[in-house]
DODRENKOL-261049 format. One record per residue: x, z, y of N, C-alpha, C in turn; residue number from 0. Coordinates in steps of 0.2 Angstrom, whole numbers, padded with zeros to 4 digits. Layout:
   n.east    n.up   n.north   ca.east   ca.up   ca.north   c.east    c.up   c.north   seq
        X       Z         Y         X       Z          Y        X       Z         Y   NUM
...
//
This chain:
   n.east    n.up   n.north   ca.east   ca.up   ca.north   c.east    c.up   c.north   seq
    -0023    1022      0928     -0020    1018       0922    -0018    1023      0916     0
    -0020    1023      0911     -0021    1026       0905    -0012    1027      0904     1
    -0008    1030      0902     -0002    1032       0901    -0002    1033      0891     2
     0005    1034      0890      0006    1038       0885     0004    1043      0883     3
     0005    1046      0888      0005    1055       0885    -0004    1053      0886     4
    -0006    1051      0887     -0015    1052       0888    -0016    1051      0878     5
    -0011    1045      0876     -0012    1043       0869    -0009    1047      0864     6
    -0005    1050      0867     -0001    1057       0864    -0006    1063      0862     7
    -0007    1065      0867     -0013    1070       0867    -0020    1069      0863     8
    -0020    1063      0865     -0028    1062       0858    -0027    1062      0852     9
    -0020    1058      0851     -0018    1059       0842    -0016    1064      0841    10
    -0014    1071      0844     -0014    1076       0845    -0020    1081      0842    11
    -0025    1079      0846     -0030    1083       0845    -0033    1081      0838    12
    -0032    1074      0838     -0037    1073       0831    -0032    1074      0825    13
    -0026    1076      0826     -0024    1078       0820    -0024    1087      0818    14
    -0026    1089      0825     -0027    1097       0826    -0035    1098      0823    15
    -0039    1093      0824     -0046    1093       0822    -0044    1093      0814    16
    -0042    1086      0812     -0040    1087       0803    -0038    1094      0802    17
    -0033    1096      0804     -0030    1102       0801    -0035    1109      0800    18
    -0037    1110      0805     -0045    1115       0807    -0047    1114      0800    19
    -0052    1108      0800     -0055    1104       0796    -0054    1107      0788    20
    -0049    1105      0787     -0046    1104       0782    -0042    1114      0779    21
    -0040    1117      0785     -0040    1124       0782    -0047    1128      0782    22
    -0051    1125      0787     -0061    1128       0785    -0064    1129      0778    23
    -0061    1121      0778     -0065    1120       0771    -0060    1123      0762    24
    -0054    1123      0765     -0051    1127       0760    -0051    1134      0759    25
    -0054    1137      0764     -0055    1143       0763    -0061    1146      0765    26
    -0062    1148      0774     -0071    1153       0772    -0077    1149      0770    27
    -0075    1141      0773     -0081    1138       0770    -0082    1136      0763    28
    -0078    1137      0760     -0076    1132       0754    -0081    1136      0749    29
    -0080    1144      0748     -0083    1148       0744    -0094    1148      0747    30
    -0094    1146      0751     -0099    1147       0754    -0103    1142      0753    31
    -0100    1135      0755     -0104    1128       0753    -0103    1128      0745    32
    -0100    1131      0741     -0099    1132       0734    -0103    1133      0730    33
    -0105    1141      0735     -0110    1144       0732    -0117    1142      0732    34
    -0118    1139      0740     -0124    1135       0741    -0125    1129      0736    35
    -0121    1125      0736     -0121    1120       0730    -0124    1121      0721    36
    -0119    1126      0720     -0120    1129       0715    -0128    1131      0712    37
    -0129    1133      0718     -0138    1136       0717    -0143    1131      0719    38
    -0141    1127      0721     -0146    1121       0724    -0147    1117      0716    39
    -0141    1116      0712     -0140    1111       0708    -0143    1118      0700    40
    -0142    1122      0701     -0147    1127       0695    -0154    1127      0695    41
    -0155    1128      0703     -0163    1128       0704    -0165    1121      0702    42
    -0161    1116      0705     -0165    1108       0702    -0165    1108      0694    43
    -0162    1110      0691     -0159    1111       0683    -0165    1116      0678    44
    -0167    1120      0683     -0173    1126       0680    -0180    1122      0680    45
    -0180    1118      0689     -0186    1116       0687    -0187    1109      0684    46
    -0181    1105      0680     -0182    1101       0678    -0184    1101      0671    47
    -0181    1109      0670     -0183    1112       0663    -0190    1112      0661    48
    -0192    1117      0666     -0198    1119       0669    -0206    1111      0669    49
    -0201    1105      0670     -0207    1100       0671    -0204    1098      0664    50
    -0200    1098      0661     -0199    1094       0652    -0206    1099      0651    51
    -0204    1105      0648     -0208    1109       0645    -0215    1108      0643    52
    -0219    1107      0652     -0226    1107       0653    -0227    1101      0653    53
    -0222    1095      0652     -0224    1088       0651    -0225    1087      0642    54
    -0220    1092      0640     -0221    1091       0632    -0227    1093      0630    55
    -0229    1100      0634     -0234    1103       0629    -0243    1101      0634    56
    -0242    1096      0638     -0248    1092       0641    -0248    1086      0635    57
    -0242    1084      0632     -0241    1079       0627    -0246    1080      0621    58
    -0244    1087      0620     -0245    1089       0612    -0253    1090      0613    59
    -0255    1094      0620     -0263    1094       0621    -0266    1089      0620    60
    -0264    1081      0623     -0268    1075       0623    -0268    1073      0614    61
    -0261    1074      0610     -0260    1072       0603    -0267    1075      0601    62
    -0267    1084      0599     -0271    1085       0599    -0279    1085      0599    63
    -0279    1083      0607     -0288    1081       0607    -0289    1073      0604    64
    -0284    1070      0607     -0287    1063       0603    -0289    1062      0593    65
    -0283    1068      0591     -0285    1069       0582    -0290    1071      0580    66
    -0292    1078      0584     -0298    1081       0587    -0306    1076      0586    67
    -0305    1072      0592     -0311    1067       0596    -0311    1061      0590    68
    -0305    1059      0586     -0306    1052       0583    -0309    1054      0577    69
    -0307    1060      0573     -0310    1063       0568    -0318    1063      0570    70
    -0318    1066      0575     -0328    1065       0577    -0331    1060      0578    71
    -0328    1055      0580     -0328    1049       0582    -0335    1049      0581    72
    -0338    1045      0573     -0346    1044       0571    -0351    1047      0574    73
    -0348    1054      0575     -0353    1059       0576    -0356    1060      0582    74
    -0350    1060      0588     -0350    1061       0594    -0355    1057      0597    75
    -0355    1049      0595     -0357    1045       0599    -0365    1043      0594    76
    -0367    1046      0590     -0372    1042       0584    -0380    1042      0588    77
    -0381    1037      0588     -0389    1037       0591    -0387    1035      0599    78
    -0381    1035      0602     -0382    1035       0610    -0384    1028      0612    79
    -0382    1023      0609     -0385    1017       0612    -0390    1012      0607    80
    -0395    1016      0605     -0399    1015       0599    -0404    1010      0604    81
    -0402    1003      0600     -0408    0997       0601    -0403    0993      0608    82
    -0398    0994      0610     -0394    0991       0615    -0392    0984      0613    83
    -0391    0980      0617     -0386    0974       0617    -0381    0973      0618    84
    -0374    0975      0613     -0366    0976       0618    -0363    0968      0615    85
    -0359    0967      0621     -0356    0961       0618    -0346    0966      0621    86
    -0345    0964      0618     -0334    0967       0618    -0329    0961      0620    87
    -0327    0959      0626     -0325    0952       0628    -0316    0956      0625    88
    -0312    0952      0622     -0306    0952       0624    -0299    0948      0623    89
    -0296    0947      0624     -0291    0942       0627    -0285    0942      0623    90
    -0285    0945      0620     -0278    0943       0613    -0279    0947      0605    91
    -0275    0945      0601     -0278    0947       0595    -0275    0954      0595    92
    -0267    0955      0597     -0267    0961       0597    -0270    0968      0598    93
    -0276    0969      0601     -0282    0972       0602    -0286    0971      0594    94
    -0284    0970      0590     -0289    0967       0586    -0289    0973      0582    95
    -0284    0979      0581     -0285    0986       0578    -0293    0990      0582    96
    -0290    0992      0588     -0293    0993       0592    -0302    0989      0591    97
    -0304    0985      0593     -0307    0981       0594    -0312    0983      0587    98
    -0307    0984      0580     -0312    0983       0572    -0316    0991      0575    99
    -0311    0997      0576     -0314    1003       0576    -0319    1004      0582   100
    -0320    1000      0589     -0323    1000       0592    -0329    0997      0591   101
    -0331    0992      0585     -0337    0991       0582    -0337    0994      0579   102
    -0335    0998      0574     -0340    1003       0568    -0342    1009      0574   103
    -0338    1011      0579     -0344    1015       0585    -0347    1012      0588   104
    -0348    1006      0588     -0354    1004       0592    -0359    1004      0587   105
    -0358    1003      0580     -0363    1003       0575    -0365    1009      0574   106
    -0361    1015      0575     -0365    1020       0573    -0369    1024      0578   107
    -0366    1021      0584     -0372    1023       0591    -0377    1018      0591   108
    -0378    1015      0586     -0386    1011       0585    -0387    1006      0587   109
    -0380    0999      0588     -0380    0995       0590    -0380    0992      0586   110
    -0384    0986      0586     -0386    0981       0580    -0382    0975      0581   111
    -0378    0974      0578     -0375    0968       0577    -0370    0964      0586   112
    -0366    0970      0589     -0361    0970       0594    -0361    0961      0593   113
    -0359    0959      0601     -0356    0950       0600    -0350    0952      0603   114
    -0346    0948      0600     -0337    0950       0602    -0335    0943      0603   115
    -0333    0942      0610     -0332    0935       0614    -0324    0937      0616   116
    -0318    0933      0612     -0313    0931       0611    -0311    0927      0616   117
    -0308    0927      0622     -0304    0922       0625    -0300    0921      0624   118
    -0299    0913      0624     -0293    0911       0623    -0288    0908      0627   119
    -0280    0906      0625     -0276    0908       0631    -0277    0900      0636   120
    -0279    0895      0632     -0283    0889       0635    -0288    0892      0642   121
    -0291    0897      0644     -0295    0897       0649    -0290    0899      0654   122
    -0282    0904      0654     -0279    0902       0660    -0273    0901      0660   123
    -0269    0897      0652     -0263    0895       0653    -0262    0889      0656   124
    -0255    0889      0657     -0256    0879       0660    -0252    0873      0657   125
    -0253    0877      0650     -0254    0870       0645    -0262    0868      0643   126
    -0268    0873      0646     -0275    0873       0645    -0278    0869      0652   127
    -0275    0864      0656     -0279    0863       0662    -0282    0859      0659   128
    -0278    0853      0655     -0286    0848       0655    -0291    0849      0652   129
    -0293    0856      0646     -0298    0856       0644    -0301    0861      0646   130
    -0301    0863      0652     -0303    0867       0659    -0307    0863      0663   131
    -0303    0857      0665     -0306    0853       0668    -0311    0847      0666   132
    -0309    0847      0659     -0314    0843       0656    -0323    0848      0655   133
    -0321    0854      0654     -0327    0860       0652    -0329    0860      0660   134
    -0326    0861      0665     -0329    0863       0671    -0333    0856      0673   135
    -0333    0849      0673     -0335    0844       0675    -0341    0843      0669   136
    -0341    0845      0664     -0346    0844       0659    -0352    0852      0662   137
    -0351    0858      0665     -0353    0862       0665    -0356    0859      0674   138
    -0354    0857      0679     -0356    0853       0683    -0362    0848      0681   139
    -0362    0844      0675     -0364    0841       0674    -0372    0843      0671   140
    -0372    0848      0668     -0378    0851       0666    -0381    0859      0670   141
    -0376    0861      0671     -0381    0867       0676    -0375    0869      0684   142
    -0374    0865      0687     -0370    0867       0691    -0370    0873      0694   143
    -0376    0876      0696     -0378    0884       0699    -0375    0891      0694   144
    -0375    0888      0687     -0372    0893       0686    -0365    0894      0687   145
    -0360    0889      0692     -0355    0892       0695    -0353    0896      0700   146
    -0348    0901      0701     -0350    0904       0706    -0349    0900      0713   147
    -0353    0900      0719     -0351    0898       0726    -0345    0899      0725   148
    -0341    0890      0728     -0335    0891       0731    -0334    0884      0735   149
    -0335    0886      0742     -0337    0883       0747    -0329    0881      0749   150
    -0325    0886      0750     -0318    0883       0752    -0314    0881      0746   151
    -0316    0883      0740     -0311    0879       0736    -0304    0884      0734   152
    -0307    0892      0735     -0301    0896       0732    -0301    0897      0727   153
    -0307    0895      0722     -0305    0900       0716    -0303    0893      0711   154
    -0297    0896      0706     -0294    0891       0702    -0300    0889      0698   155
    -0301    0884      0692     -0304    0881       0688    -0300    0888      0681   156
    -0297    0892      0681     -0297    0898       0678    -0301    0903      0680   157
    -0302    0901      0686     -0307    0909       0688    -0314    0907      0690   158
    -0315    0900      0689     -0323    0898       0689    -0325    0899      0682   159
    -0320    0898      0676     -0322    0899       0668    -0324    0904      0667   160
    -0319    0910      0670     -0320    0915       0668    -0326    0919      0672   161
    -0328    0917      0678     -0333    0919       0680    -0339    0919      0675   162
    -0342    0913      0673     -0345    0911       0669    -0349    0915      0662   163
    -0343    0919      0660     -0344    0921       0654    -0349    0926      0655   164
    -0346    0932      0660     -0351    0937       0662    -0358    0934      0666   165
    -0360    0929      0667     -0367    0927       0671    -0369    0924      0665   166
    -0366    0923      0660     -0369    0919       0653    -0372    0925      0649   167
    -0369    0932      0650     -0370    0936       0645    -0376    0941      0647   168
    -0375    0941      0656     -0382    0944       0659    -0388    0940      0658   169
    -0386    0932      0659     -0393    0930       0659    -0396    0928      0664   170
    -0400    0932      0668     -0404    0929       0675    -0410    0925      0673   171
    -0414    0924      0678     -0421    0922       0679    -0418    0912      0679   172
    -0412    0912      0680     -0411    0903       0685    -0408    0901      0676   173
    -0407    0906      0672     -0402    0902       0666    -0407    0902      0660   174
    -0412    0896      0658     -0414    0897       0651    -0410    0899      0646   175
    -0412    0899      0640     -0409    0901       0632    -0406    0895      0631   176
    -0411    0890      0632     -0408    0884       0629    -0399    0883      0636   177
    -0401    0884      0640     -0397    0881       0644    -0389    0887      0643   178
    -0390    0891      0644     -0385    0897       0642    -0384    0896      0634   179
    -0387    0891      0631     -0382    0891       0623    -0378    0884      0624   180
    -0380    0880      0629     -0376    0874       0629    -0371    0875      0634   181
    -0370    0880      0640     -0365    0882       0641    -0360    0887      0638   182
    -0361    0888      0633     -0358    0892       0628    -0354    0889      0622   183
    -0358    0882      0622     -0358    0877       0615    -0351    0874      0619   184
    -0350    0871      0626     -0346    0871       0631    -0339    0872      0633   185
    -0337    0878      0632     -0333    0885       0632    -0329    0884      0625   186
    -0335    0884      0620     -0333    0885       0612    -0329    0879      0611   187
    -0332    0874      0613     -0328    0866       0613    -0322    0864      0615   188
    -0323    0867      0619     -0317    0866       0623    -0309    0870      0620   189
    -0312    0876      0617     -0306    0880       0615    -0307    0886      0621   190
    -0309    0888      0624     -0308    0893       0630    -0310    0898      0627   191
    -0316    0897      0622     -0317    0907       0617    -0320    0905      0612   192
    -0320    0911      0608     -0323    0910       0600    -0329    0916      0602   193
    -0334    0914      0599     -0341    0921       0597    -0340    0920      0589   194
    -0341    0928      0591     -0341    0932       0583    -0346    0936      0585   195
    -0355    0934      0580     -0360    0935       0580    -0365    0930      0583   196
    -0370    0933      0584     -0377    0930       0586    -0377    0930      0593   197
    -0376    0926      0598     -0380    0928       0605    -0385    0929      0607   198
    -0385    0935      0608     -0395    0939       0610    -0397    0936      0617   199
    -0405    0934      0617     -0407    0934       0623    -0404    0937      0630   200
    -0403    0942      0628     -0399    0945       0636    -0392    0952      0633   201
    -0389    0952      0636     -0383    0958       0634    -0385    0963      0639   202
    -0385    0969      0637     -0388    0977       0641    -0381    0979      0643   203
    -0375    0978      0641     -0369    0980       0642    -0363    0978      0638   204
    -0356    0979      0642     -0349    0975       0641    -0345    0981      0642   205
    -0341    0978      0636     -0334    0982       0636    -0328    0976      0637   206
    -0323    0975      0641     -0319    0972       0640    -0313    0975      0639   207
    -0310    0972      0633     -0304    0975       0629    -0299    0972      0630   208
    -0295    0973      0635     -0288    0969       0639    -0280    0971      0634   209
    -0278    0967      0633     -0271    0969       0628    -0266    0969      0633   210
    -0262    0972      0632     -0255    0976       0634    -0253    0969      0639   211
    -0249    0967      0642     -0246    0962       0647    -0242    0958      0641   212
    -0237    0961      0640     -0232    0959       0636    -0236    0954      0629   213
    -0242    0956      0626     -0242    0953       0623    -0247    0947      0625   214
    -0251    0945      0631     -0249    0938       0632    -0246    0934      0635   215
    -0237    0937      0635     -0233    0932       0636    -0230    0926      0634   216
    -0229    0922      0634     -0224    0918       0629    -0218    0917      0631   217
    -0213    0918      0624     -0206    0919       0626    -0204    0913      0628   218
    -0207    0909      0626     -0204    0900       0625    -0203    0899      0632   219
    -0207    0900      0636     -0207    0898       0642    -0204    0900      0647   220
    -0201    0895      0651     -0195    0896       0658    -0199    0900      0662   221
    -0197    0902      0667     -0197    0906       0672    -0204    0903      0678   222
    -0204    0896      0679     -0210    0894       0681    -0217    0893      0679   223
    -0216    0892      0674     -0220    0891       0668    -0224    0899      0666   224
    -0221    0906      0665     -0223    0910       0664    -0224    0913      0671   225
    -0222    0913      0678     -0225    0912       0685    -0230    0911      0684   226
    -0233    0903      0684     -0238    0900       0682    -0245    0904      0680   227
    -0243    0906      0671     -0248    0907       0670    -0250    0916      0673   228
    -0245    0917      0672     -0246    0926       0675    -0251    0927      0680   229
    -0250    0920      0687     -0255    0920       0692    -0263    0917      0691   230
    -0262    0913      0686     -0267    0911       0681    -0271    0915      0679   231
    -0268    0918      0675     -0269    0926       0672    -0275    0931      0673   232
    -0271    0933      0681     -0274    0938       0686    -0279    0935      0689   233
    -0280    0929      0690     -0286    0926       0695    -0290    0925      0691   234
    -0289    0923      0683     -0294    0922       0679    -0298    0931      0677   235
    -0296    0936      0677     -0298    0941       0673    -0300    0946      0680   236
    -0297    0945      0687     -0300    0948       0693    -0307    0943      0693   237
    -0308    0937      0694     -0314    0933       0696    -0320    0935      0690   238
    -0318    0939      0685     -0321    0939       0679    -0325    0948      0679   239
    -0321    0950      0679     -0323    0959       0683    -0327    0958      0687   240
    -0324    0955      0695     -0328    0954       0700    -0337    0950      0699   241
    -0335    0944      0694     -0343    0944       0693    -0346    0949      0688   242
    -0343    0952      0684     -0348    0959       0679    -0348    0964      0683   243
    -0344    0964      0689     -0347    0970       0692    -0356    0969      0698   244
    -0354    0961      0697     -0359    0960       0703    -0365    0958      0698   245
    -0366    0957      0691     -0371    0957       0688    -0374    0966      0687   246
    -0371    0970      0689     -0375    0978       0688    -0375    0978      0682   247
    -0373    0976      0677     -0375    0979       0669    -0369    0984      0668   248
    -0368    0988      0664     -0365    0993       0663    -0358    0991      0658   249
    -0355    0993      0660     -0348    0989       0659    -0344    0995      0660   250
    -0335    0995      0655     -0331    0997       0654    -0327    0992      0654   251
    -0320    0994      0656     -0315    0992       0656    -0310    0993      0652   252
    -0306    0993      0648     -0304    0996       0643    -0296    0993      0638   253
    -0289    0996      0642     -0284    0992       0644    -0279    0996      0639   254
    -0277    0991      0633     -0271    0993       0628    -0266    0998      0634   255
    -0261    1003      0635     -0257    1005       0638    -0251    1008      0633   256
    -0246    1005      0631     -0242    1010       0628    -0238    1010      0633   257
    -0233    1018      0632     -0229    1020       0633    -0233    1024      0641   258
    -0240    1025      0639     -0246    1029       0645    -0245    1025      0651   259
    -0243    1020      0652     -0243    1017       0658    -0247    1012      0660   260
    -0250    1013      0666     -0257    1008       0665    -0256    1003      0674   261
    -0249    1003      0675     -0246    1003       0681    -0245    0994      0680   262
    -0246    0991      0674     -0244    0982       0673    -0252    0979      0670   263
    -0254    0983      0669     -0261    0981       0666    -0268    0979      0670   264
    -0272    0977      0667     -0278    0973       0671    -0283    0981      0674   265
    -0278    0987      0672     -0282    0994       0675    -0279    0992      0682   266
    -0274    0991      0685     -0271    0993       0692    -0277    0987      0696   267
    -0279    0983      0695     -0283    0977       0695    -0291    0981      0698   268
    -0292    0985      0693     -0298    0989       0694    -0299    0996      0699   269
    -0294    1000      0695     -0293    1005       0697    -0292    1005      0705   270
    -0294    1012      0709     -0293    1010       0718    -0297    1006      0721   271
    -0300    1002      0718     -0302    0997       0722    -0310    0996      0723   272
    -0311    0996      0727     -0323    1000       0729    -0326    0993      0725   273
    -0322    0986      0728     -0324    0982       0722    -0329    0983      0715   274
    -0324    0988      0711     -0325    0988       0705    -0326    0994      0703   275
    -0331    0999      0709     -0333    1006       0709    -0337    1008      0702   276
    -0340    1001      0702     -0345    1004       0698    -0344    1001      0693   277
    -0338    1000      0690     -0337    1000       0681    -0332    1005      0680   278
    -0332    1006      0675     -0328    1014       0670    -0322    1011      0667   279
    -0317    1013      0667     -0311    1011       0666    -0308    1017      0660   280
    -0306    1014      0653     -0302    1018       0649    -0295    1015      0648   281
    -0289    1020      0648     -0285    1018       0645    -0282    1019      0635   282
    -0277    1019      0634     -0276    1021       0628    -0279    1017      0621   283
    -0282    1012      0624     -0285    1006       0617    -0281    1007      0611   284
    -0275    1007      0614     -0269    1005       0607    -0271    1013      0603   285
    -0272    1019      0605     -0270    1025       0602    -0278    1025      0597   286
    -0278    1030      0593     -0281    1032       0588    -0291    1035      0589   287
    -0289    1036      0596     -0295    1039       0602    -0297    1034      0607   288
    -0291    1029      0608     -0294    1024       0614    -0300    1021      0611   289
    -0301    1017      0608     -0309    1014       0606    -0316    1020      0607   290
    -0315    1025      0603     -0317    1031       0605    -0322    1032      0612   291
    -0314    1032      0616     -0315    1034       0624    -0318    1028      0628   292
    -0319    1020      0625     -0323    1016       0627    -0329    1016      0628   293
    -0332    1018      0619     -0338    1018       0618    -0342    1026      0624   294
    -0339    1030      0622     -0340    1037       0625    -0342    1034      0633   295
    -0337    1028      0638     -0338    1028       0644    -0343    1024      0645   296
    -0344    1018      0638     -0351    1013       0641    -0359    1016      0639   297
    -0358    1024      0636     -0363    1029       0633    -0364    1029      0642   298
    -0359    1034      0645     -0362    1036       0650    -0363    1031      0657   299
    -0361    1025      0655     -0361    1018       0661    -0372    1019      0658   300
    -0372    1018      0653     -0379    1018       0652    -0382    1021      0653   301
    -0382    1028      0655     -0384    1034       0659    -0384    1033      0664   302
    -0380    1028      0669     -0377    1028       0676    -0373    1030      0679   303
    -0371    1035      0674     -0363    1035       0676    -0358    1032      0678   304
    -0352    1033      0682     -0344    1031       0680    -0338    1036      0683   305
    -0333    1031      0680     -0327    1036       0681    -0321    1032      0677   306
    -0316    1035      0678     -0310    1034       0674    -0306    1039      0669   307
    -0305    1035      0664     -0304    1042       0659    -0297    1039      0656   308
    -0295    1043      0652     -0288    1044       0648    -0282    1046      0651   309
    -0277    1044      0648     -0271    1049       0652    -0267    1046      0656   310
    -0267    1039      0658     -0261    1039       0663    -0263    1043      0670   311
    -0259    1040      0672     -0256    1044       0682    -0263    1041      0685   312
    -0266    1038      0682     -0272    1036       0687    -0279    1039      0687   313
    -0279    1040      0681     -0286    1042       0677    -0286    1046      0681   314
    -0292    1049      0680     -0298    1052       0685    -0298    1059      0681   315
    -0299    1057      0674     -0304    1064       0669    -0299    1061      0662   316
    -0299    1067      0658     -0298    1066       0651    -0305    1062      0647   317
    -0310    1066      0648     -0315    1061       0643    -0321    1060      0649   318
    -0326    1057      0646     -0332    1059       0653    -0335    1064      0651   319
    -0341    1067      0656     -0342    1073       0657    -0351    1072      0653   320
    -0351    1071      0646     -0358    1071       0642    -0356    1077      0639   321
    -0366    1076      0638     -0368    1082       0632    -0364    1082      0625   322
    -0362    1075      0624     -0356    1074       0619    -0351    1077      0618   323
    -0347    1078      0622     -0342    1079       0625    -0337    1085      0629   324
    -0345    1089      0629     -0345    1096       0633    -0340    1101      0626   325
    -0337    1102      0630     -0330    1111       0626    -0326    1107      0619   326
    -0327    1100      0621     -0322    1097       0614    -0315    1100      0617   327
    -0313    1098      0622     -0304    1103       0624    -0304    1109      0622   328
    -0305    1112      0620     -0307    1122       0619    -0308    1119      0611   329
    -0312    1116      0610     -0312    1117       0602    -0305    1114      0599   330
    -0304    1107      0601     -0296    1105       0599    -0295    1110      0602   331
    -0291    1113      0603     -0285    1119       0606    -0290    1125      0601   332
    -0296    1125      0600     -0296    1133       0595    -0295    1129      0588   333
    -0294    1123      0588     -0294    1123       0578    -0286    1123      0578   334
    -0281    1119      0584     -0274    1121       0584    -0273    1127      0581   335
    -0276    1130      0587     -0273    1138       0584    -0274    1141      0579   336
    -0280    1138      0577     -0280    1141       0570    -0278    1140      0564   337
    -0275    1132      0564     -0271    1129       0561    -0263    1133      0559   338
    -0261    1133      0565     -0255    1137       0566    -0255    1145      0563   339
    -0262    1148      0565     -0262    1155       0562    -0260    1156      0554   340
    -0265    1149      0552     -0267    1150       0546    -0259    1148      0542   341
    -0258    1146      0544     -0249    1141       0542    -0245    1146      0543   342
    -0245    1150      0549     -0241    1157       0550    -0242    1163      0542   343
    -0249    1164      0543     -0252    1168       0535    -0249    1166      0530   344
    -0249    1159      0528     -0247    1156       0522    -0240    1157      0522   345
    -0235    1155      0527     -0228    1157       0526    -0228    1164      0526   346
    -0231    1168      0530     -0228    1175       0527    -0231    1179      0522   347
    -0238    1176      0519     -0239    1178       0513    -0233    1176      0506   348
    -0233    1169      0509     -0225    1165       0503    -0220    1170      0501   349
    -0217    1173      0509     -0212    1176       0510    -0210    1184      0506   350
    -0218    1188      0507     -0220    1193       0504    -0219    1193      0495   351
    -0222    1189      0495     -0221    1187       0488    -0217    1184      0483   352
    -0210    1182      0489     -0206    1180       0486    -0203    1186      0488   353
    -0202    1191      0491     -0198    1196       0491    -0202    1201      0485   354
    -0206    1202      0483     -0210    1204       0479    -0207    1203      0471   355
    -0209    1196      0471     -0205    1192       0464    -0200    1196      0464   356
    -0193    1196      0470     -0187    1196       0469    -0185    1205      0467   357
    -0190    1210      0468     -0189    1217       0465    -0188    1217      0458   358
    -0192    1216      0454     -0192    1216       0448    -0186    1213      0444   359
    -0185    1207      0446     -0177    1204       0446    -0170    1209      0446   360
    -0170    1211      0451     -0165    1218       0454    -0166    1222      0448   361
    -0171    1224      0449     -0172    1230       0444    -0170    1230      0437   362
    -0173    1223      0432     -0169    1223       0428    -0160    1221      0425   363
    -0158    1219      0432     -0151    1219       0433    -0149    1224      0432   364
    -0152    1230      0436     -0147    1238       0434    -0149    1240      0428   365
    -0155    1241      0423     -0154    1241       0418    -0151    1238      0413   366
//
């Protein structure tokens, strides 16, 4: 049986352990873990310097080539897609800067009269179901084949609509002209997209130009309601990729990202995933070069190319790898420096000169 003194003796030792404890640490250990601390907490400090730095002047490299590539813009791309069919699908107005510059370089790479297909927020909000419903049952009514198989019944009437666009734009041997403009006549009626231009017998390639998340939300909207569409959203615009990739025509992907992050955008949708191997993804829509680096990736989708390009954490490459394209980083980076040399000559010629001026001055003073 356990005693006193057994309980005596324990509290004993653990207050002899505190005290141990407690003189280690005030005195040989104390200087020691101090020092270690101290150097653990510099070093994290040096190279957090260390990553500002190369994150800034990686900053000022990408400023630079996009000022670089957008000033060249005409030039780089003129003649590549000479006699082509592009049509530019995109999904909010805010794209609509983006969007105007990406057709004067389709026009200048020799594309005749780009079709630019608008959708609108009716094909996957859900204030838009009944005229979803109404278009899907009119479009059963006259060409059912043109929807994709769906034997179980998973894909929403948002992501049958949006199916549809890209097998309307390919065309195919089963969809006449007449039949393909009355499903279009369809879509337009409904409210689900506007075309701006002429529809060509067949489209040779697509760019879709996706805007920022944020800007198709609505504030108005509770918590279910914005749920709702969000999931809407993504099953409209995945079911929509998924058929342009399975049409093989040459396609780009091409998603507003501010603040370089492409981590909430219809890229994370694409990006990774063998699905959608074979379409080209750009970020940076919104910047001064994204439209630029659209055209540039559907120049080489035409060639047979792909890849991902621009600068978030995903992208593959800065720009693609064309005869276009070849030693622009080196040359942005040699007109920088030239820039700077020459700005350097100008202030110390100033400088010269003003100390120069300032002789003469002196001099009649002591006279």
């Amino acid at each position: 049986m356990i005693d006193f003194r057994y309980h005596l003796v324990s509290l004993i030792s653990v207050f002899l352990a505190l005290a141990v404890g407690i003189v280690l640490g005030a005195g040989p250990l104390r200087e020691n873990l101090g020092d270690q601390l101290a150097g653990q907490v510099e070093q994290l400090r040096t190279e957090q310097e260390q990553l500002r730095t190369e994150a800034e002047e990686l900053s000022t490299r990408h400023d630079q080539l996009a000022t670089f590539i957008a000033e060249l813009g005409p030039d780089l791309v003129d003649g590549t897609l000479q006699g082509r069919q592009v049509a530019v699908l995109t999904d909010d107005s805010s794209t609509r800067p983006g969007i105007e510059r990406m057709m004067s370089l389709l026009a200048a790479a020799g594309v005749d009269s780009p079709l630019r297909v608008t959708l609108q927020p009716a094909l996957w909000s859900p204030d838009g179901a009944a005229q979803r419903s109404d278009a899907l049952a009119e479009i059963h009514r006259i060409a059912p084949a043109a929807l994709t198989d769906d034997p179980d019944g998973e894909l929403t009437d948002a992501a049958q609509l949006s199916g549809l666009i890209p097998t309307l734009l390919h065309g195919g041997d089963e969809l006449t002209p007449e039949l393909r403009s009355q499903l279009w006549d369809v879509l337009v009626e409904q409210q689900l997209v506007t075309l701006d231009g002429t529809v060509p017998p067949q489209i040779d390639a697509v760019v879709y130009a996706a805007a920022a998340p944020e800007e198709l939300a609505v504030d108005s909207e509770d918590e279910a309601a914005a749920t709702e569409r969000g999931q809407s959203l993504l099953a409209s615009q995945t079911h929509l990729l998924s058929v342009l990739a399975e049409t093989g025509m040459p396609a780009v992907v091409s998603a507003a990202t501010p603040d370089n992050d492409a981590s909430a955008s219809v890229l994370r949708t694409v990006r990774g995933d063998r699905e959608f191997d074979g379409l080209s993804t750009t970020d940076r829509l919104q910047e001064a070069d994204g439209p630029l680096l659209s055209v540039l990736a559907l120049v080489e989708q035409v060639r047979g190319g792909s890849g991902s390009y621009g600068t978030t954490a995903d992208a593959e490459h800065r720009l693609p790898a064309l005869p276009e394209t070849e030693g622009l980083e080196e040359q942005a980076g040699q007109q920088d420096q030239g820039g700077t040399q020459e700005q350097d000559s100008t202030e110390e010629q100033g400088g010269t000169q003003e100390q120069g001026g300032a002789a003469p001055s002196d001099g009649g003073g002591e006279g």
